[in-house]
C-alpha positions as CSV (number, residue, x, y, z in Angstrom):
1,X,0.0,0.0,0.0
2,X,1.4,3.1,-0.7
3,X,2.1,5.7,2.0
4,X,-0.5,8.3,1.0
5,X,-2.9,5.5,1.2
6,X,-2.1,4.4,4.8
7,X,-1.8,8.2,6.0
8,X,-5.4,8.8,4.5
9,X,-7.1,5.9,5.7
10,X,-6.2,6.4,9.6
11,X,-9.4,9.0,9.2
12,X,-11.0,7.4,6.0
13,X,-9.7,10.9,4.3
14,X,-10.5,10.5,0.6
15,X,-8.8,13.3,-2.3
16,X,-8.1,13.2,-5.8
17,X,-7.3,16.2,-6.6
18,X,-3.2,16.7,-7.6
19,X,-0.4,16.7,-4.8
20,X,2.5,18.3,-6.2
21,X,5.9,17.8,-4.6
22,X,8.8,19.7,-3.5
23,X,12.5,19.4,-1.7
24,X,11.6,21.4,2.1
25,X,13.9,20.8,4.6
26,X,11.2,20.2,7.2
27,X,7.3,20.0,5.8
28,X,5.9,22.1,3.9
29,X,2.3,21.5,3.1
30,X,0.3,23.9,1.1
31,X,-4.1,23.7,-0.5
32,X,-5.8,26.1,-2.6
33,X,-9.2,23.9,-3.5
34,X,-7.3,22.8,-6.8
35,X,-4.5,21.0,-6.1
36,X,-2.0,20.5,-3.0
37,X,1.7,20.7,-2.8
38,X,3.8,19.0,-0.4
39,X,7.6,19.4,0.7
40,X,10.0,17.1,2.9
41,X,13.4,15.9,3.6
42,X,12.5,12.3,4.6
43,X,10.2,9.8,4.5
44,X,8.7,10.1,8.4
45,X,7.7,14.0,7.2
46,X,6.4,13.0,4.2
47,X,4.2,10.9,5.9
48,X,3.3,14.1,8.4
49,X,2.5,16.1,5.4
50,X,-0.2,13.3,4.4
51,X,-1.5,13.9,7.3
52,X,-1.5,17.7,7.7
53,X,-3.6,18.2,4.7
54,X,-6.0,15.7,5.5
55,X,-6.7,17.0,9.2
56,X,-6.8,20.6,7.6
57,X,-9.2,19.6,4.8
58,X,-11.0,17.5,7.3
59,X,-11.7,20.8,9.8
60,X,-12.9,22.4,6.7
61,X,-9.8,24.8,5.3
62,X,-9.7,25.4,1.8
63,X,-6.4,27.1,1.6
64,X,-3.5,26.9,3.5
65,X,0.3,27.2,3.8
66,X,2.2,25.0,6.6
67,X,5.9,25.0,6.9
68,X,7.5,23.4,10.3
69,X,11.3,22.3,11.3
70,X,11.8,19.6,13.9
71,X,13.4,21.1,16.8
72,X,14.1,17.2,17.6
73,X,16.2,15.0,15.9
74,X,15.0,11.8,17.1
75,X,11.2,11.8,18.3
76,X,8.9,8.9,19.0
77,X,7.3,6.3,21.7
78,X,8.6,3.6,23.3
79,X,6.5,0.7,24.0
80,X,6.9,-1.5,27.1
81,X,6.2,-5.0,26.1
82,X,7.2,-6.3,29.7
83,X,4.2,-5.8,31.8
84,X,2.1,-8.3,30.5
85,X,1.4,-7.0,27.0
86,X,3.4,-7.9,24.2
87,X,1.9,-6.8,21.2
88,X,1.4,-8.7,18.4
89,X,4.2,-7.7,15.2
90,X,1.1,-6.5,13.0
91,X,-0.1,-4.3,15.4
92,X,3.2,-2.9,16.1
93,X,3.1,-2.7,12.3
94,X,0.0,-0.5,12.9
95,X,1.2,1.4,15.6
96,X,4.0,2.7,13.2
97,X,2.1,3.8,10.7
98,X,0.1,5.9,13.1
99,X,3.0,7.4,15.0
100,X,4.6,8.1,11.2
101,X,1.4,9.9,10.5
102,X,2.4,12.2,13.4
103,X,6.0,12.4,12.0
104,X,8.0,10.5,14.7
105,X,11.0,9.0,13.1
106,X,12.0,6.2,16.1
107,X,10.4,3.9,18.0
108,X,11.4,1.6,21.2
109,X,10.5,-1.8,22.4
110,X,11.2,-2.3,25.7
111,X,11.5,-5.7,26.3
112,X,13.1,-7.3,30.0
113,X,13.0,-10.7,29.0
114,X,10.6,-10.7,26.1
115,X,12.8,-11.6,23.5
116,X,14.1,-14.8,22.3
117,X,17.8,-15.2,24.0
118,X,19.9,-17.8,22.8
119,X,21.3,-20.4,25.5
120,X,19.4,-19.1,28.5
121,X,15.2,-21.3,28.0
122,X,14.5,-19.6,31.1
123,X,14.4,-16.2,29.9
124,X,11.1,-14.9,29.3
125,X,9.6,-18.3,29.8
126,X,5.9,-18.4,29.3
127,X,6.1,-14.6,28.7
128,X,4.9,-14.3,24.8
129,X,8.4,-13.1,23.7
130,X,9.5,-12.0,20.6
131,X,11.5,-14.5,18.2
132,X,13.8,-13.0,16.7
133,X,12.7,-13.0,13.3
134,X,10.0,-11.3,14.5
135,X,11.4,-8.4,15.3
136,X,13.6,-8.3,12.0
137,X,10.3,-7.9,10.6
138,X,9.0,-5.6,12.7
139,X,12.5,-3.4,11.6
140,X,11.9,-4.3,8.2
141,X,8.8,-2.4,8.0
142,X,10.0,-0.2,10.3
143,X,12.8,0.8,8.2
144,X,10.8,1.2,5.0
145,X,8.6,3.9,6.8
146,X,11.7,5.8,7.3
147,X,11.6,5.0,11.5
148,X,14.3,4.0,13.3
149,X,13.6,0.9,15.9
150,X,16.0,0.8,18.5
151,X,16.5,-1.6,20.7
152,X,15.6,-1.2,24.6
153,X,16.7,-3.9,26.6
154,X,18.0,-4.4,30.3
155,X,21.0,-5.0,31.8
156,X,21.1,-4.4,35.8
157,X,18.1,-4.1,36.8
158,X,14.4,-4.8,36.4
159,X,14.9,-8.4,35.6
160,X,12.7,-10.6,38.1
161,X,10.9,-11.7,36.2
162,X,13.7,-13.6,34.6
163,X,15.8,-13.7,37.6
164,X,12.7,-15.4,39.4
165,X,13.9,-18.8,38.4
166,X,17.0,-20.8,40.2
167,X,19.1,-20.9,37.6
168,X,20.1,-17.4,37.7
169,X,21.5,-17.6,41.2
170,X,25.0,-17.3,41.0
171,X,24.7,-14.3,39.1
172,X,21.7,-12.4,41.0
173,X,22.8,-9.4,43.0
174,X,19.0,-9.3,44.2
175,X,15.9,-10.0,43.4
176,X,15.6,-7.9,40.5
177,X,19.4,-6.9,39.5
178,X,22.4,-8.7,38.1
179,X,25.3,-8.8,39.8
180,X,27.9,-6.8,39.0
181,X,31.9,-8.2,38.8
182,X,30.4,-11.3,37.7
183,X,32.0,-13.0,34.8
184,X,28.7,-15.0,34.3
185,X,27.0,-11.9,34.7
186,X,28.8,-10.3,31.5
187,X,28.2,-13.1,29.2
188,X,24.6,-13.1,29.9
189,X,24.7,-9.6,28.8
190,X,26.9,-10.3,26.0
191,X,24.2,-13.1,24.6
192,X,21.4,-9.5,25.0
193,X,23.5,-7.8,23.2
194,X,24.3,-10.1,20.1
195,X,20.5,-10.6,19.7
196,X,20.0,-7.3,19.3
197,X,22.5,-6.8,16.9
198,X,20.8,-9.9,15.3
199,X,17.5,-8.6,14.9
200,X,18.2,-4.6,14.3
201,X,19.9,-2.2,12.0
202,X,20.1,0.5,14.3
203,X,23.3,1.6,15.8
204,X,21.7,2.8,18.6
205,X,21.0,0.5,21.4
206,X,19.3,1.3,25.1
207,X,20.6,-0.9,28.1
208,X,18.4,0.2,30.4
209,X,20.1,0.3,33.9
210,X,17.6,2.1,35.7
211,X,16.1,1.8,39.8
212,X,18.5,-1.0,40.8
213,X,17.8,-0.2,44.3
214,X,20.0,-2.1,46.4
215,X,23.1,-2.3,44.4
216,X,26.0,-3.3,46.6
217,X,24.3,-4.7,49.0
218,X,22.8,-7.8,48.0
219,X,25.4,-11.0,46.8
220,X,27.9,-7.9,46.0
221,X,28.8,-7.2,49.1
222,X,28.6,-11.2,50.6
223,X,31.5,-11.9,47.9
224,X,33.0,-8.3,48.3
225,X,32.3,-6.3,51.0
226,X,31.0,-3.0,51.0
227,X,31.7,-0.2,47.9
228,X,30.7,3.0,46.8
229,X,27.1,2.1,44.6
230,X,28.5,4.7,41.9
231,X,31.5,3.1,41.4
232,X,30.6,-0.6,41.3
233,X,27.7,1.4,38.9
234,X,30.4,2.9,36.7
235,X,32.5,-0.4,36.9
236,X,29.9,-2.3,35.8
237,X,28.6,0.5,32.6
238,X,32.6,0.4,31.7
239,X,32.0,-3.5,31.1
240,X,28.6,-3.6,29.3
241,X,29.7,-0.6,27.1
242,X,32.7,-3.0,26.2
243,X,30.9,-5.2,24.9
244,X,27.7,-3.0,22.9
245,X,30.6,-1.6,21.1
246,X,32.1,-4.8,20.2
247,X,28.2,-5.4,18.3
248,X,28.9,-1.4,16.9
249,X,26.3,0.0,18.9
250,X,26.1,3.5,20.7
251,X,24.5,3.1,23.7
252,X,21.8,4.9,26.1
253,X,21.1,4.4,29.7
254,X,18.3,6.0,31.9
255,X,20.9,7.9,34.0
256,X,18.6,7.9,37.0
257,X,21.2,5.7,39.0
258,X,23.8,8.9,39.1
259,X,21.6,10.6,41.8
260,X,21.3,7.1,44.6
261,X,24.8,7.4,45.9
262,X,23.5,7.6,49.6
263,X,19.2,7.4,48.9
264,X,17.5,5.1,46.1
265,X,15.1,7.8,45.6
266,X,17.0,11.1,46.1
267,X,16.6,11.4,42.1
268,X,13.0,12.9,42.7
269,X,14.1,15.6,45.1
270,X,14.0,18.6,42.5
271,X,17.2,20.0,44.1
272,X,19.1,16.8,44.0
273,X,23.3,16.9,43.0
274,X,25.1,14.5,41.6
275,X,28.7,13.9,43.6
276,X,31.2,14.5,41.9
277,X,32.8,11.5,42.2
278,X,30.5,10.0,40.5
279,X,31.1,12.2,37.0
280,X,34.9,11.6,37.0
281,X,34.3,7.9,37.0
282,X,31.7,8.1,34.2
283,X,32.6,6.7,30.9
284,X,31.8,9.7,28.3
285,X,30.8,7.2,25.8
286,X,27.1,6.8,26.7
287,X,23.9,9.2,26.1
288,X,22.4,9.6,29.6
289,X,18.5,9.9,29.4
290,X,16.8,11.9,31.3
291,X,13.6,10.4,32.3
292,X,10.8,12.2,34.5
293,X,6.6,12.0,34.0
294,X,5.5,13.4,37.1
295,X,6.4,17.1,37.7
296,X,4.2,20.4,35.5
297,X,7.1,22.8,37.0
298,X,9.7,23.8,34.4
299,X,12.0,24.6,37.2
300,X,12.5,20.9,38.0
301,X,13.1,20.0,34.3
302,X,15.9,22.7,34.3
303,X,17.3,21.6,37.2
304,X,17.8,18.1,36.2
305,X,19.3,19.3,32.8
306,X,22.0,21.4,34.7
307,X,23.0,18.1,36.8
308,X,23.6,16.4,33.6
309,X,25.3,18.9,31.5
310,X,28.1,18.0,34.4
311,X,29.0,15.2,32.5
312,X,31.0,14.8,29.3
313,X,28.1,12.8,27.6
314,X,25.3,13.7,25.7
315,X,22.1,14.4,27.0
316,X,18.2,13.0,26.1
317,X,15.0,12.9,27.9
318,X,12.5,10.5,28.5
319,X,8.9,11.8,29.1
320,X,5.5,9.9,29.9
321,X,2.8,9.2,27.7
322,X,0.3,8.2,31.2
323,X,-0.6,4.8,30.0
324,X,0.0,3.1,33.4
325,X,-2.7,4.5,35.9
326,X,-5.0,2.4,34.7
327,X,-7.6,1.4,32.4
328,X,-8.0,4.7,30.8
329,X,-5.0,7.1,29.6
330,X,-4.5,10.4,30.9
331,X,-4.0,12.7,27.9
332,X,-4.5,15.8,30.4
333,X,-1.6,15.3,33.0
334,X,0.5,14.5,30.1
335,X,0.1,17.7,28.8
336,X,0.5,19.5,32.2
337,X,3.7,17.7,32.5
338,X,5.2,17.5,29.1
339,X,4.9,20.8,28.0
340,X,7.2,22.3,30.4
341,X,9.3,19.2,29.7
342,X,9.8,19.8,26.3
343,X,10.6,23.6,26.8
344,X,13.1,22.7,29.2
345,X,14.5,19.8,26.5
346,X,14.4,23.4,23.6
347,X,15.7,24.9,26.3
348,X,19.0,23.1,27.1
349,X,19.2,22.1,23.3
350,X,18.9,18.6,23.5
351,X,18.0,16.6,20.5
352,X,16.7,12.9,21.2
353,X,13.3,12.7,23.2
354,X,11.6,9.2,23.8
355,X,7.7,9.4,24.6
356,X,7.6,6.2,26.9
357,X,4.1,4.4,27.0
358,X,4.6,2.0,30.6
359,X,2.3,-0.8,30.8
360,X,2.4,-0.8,35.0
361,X,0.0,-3.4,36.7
362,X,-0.4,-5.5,33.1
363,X,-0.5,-3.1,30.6
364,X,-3.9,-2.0,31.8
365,X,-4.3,0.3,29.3
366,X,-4.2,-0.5,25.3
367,X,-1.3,2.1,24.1
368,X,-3.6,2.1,20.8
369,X,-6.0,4.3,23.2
370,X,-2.9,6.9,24.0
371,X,-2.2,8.1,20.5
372,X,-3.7,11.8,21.4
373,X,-0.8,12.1,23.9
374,X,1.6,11.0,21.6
375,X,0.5,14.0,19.5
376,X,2.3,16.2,22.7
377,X,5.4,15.2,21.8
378,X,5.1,14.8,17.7
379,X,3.7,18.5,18.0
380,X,6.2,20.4,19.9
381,X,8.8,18.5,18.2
382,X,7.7,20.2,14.6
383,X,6.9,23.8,16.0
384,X,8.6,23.9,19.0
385,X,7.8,26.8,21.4
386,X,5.7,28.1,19.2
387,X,3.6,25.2,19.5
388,X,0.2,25.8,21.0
389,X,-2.5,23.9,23.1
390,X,-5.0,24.0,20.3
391,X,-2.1,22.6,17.6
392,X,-2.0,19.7,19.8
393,X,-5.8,19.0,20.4
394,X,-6.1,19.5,16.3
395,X,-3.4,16.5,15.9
396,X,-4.8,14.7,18.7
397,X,-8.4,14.5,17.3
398,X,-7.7,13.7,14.1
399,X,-5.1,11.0,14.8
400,X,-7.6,9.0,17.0
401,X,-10.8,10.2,15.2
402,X,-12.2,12.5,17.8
403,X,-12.3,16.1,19.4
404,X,-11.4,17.8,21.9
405,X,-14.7,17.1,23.9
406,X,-13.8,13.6,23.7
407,X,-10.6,14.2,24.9
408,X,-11.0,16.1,27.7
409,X,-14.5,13.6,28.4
410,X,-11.7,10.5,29.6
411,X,-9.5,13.3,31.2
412,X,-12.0,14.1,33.7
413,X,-12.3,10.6,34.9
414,X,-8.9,11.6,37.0
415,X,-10.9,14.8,38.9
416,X,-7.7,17.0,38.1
417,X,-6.0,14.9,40.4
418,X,-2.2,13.4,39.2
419,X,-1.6,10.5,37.7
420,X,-0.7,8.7,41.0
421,X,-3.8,9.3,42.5
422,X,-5.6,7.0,40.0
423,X,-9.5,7.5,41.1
424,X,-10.9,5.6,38.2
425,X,-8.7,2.6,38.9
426,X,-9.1,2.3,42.3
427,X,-13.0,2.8,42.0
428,X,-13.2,-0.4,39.3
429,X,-11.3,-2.7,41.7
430,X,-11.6,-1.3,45.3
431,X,-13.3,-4.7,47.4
432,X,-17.0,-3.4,47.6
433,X,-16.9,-5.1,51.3
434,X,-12.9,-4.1,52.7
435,X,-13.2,-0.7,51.1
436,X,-9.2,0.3,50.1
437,X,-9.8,3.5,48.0
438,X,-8.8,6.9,49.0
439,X,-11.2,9.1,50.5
440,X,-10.9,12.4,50.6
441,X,-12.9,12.5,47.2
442,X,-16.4,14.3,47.3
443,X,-18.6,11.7,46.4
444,X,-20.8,14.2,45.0
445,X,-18.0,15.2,42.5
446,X,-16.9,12.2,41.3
447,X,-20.9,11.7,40.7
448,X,-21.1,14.8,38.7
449,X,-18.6,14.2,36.9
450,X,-18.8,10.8,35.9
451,X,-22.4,11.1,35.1
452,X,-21.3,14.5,32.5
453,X,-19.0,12.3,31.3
454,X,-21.3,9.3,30.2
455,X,-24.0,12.2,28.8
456,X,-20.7,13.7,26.7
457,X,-19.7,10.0,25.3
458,X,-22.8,9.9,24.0
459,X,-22.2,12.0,21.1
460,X,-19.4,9.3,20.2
461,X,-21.1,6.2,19.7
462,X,-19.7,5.5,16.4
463,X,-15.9,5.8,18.1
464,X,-14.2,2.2,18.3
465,X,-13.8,2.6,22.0
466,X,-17.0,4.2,22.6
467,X,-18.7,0.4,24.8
468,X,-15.1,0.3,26.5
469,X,-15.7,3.9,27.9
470,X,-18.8,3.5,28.4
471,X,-19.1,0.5,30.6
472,X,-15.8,1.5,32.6
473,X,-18.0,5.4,33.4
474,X,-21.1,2.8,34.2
475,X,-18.7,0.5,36.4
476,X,-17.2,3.7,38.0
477,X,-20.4,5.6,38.7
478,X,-22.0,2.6,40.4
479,X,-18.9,1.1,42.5
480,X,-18.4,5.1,44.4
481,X,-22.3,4.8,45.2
482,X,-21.5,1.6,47.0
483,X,-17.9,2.4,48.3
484,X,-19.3,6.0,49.4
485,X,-22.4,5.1,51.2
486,X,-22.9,1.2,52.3
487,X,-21.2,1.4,55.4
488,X,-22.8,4.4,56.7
489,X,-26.3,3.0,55.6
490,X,-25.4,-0.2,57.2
491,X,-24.4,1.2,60.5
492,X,-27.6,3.6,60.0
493,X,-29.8,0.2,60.3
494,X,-31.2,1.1,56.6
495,X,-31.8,-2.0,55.7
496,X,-34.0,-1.5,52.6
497,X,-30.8,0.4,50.9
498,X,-28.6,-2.7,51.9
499,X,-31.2,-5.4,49.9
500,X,-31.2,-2.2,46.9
501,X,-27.2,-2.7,46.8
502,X,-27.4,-6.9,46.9
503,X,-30.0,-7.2,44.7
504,X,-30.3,-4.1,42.3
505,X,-27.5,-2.4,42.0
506,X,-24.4,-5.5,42.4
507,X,-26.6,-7.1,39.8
508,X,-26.6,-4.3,37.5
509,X,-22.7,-4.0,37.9
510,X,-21.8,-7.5,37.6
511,X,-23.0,-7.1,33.7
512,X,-21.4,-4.0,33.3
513,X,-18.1,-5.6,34.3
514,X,-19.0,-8.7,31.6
515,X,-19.2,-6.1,29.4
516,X,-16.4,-4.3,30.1
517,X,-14.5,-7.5,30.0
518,X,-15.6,-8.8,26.7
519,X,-14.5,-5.2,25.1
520,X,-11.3,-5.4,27.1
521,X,-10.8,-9.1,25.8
522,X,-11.6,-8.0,22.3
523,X,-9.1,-4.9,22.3
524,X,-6.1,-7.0,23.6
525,X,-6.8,-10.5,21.5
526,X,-6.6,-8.0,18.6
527,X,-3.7,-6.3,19.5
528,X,-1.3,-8.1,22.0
529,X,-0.5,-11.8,22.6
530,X,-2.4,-14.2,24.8
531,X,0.4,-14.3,27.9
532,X,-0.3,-11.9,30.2
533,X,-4.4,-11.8,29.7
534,X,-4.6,-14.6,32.6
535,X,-3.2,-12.1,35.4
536,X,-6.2,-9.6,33.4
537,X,-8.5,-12.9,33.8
538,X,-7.8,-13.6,37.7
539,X,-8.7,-9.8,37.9
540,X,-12.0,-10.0,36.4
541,X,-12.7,-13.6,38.0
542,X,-11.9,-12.1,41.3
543,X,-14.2,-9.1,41.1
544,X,-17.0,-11.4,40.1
545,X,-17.0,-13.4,43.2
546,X,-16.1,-10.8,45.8
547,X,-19.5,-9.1,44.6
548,X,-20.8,-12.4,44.1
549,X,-20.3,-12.9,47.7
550,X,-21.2,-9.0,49.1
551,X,-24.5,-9.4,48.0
552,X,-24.9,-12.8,49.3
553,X,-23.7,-11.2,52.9
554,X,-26.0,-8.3,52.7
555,X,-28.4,-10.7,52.1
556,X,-27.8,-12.5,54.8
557,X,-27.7,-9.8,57.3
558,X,-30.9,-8.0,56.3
559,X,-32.8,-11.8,56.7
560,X,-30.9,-11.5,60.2
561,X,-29.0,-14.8,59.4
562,X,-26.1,-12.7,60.4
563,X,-25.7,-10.6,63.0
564,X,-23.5,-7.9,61.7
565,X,-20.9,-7.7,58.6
566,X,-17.7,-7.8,59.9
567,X,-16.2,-5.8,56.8
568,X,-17.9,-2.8,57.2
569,X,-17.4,-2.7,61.1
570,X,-14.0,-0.9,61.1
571,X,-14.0,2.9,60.5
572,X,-12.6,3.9,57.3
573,X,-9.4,6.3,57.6
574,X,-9.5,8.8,55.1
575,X,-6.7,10.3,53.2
576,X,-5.7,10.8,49.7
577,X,-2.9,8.0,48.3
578,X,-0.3,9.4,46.1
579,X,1.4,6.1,44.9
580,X,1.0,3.7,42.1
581,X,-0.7,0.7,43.4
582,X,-1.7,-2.6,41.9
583,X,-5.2,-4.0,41.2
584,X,-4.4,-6.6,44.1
585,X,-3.9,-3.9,46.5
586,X,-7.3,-1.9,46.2
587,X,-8.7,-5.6,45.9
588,X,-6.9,-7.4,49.0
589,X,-6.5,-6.7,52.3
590,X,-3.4,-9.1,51.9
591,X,-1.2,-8.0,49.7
592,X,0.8,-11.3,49.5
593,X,-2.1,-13.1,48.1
């Protein structure tokens, strides 16, 4: 299929009138009801200039002149296929010709142990990994839409679920890290490495080496003794880079680690310094990447950028596409905190910036759903500081076939709180007996809302995803009138309310959440692998008998078979939670089960 084909039929945009076209360094697109005129350097801006004229056309513009320069030279999403999702190679397929539509030229998969490794069975066991001829086709057609895939592996830390299994023991620092000054430990990475360089043409590699909390003081310091974190850290890079280079890649790190020489988590203080020590024993022959997703204060940006611009390396930043609170995306806080972000990146002149997409909790949330985000970063990228909030709602309606109403519609599910606060998640799984959820929410509010919001989605019932936001709003609504209210009815003596709840309302929301499920089933059969749906299946099969069995205990008690309900005896403490938290832990009172 041609490229203006695929371009066009992301919106079903039909036009046969003439496209002329012209050497631009950067797009050019121009429309004068006869004919259109296009101009680009490469293949990733032609595709943008497709895609331009059809959103302009589309909003009802009949002449037009567009010309735009990437600020950035690399722009584009990384994917985390280790949560649970691994998408399926044609929808990655998919995925790039939506993100080329944008005009991002490089994409990331970020795969732990999700890739086939030669010599080691045990990695990414029973995960849904990539062979490796999948992913030279994946880079294949990668490659002929002018994007750059590059890989994104690990190799410190964030490997449990790998180093889960006994036979990685004499070369586990912890539970989740490698262990550094380990011979065994280097030609494990060394077999990472020479996969990648087996199924990519890039020269670019990311190792990872993020949040290895505990480093030094696991098996490291049993065989060694105690050292300095930043220099075993620095030992250890020194290695790995040894051995990427050997495979001719330049490598990237998240260079989070630099800031944990006496706290793991010192990195999110926003004046935080890197010791010195730490610089002089860097190796200058790595990009350190930035990452940050939480903060909408340039300050903190800036400040992060004038740590790194310490080094002698260069510099690129990692922003969030918020994918990983949960069911629904959060195009909203993105914006609030990518904006300054990418001023900041402008700002200190750097040139590579990766849009990550985590899949927290098991990939939750379908990155197909995220593409208006993604428009933040393709955006700024092309107009830079003079980019503007309605630029970005433009290229976010059109690439997912909305508006801005829509947009804003699944935005308000998160009540202007942050991403960690994550109301709508903790609403669909919070136990409707051992209520976990956070309380200092009005009720009333989340009502309002959430009521608006199911009026507004009306108006979108042709939209692919219109049933799965639908029935997650229904599932919402109906869960905070229980969570809100049962206890207080129940130690009010209102019976009659109790038998509504047991035998109207849990009713009502056990179809809503077959519903749900079956859209939720549908979306991720289509797009990702089967491993990983079963931890989405205990989910589902666990919320159906926990309300299975609230209604049969309400029942119970209002036919005075019981004499009270022991879950809803203890006073609830309120208190908003600002962390990330799994679906087990608004559904458990036991985390370890």
């Amino acid at each position: 299929m041609k490229l203006k084909d695929k371009i066009f039929g992301i919106n079903n945009f039909e036009f046969n009138k003439p496209i002329n076209e012209i050497k631009f360094d950067g797009v050019y697109v121009a429309y004068n009801s006869n004919e259109a005129t296009i101009g680009y350097t490469t293949k990733v801006q032609k595709a943008r200039c497709y895609f331009l004229l059809s959103m302009k056309i589309t909003k009802g513009e009949t002449s037009f002149e567009i010309k735009e320069k990437p600020v950035f030279d690399t722009c584009g999403p990384m994917l985390d296929v280790s949560r649970g999702g691994v998408m399926k190679k044609d929808a990655v397929k998919d995925y790039i010709d939506k993100m080329t539509a944008l005009g991002l030229n490089m994409l990331m998969l970020y795969t732990e142990d999700t890739y086939e490794l030669e010599g080691y069975p045990f990695f990414g066991y029973m995960r849904g990994g990539y062979t490796i001829d999948e992913l030279k086709e994946i880079d294949d057609y990668a490659y002929e839409m002018g994007v750059e895939v590059i890989p994104c592996i690990q190799t410190l830390g964030h490997l449990e679920q790998y180093l889960r299994w006994g036979v990685t023991a004499p070369y586990r620092e912890n539970s989740k890290a490698l262990l550094p000054d380990e011979e065994q430990t280097y030609e494990f990475i060394e077999a990472e490495i020479k996969a990648m360089r087996k199924a990519f043409r890039s020269n670019r590699i990311h190792l990872g080496m993020d949040e290895v909390a505990g480093l030094g003081h696991g098996q490291f310091f049993e065989k060694h003794g105690l050292e300095k974190k930043l220099d075993i850290f620095n030992r250890h890079l020194k290695r790995v880079l040894e051995i990427s280079k050997k495979y001719n890649f330049e490598s990237i790190i998240w260079a989070d680690m630099y800031f944990s020489a006496e706290n793991d988590h010192y990195y999110a203080v926003p004046d935080a310094v890197i010791p010195q020590y730490a610089i002089d024993g860097a190796p200058s022959n790595v990009e350190l990447c930035f990452w940050h997703y939480y903060d909408t204060d340039y300050s903190y940006y800036h400040k992060k950028f004038v740590q790194y611009e310490r080094f002698q390396n260069p510099v690129s930043f990692g922003g969030g596409v918020w994918t990983w609170d949960g069911l629904v995306p959060y195009f909203k806080f993105t914006l609030d905190t990518m904006l300054p972000a990418l001023k900041a990146c402008v700002d200190h002149n750097v040139k590579n910036v990766y849009a990550t997409l985590w899949g927290g909790d098991g990939c939750e949330t379908n990155y197909f759903k995220a593409f208006d985000s993604l428009a933040v970063f393709s955006e700024y990228c092309y107009k830079g500081t003079e980019c503007t909030i309605d630029d970005i709602y433009d290229a976010a309606g059109h690439i997912t076939n909305a508006d801005r109403k829509f947009i804003d519609t699944l935005s308000s599910l998160f009540l202007g709180y942050d991403g960690a606060t994550d109301i709508g998640k903790g609403l669909f799984y919070t136990d409707p007996l051992i209520n976990l959820l956070h309380f200092d929410v009005d009720y009333n509010i989340i009502k309002d809302t959430y009521e608006k919001a199911l009026v507004n989605l009306e108006s979108y019932d042709y939209h692919e995803d219109y049933k799965y936001y639908k029935y997650f709003i229904n599932i919402a609504l109906k869960k905070a009138e229980i969570l809100f209210n049962l206890q207080r009815e129940y130690k009010s003596g209102n019976k009659a309310y109790l038998l509504y709840i047991a035998n109207e309302l849990i009713p009502e929301l056990k179809n809503d959440y077959n519903e749900f499920y079956n859209e939720f089933s549908s979306s991720w059969h289509k797009r990702y692998k089967v491993f990983g749906f079963e931890a989405i299946d205990n989910h589902f099969g666990g919320i159906n008998n926990r309300l299975t069995y609230a209604s049969n205990v309400l029942n119970k008690y209002c036919n005075n078979e019981l004499d009270s309900i022991d879950e809803l005896e203890p006073e609830i403490i309120k208190g908003l939670i600002l962390t990330w938290r799994k679906a087990k832990s608004y559904m458990n009172s036991n985390l370890t089960s």
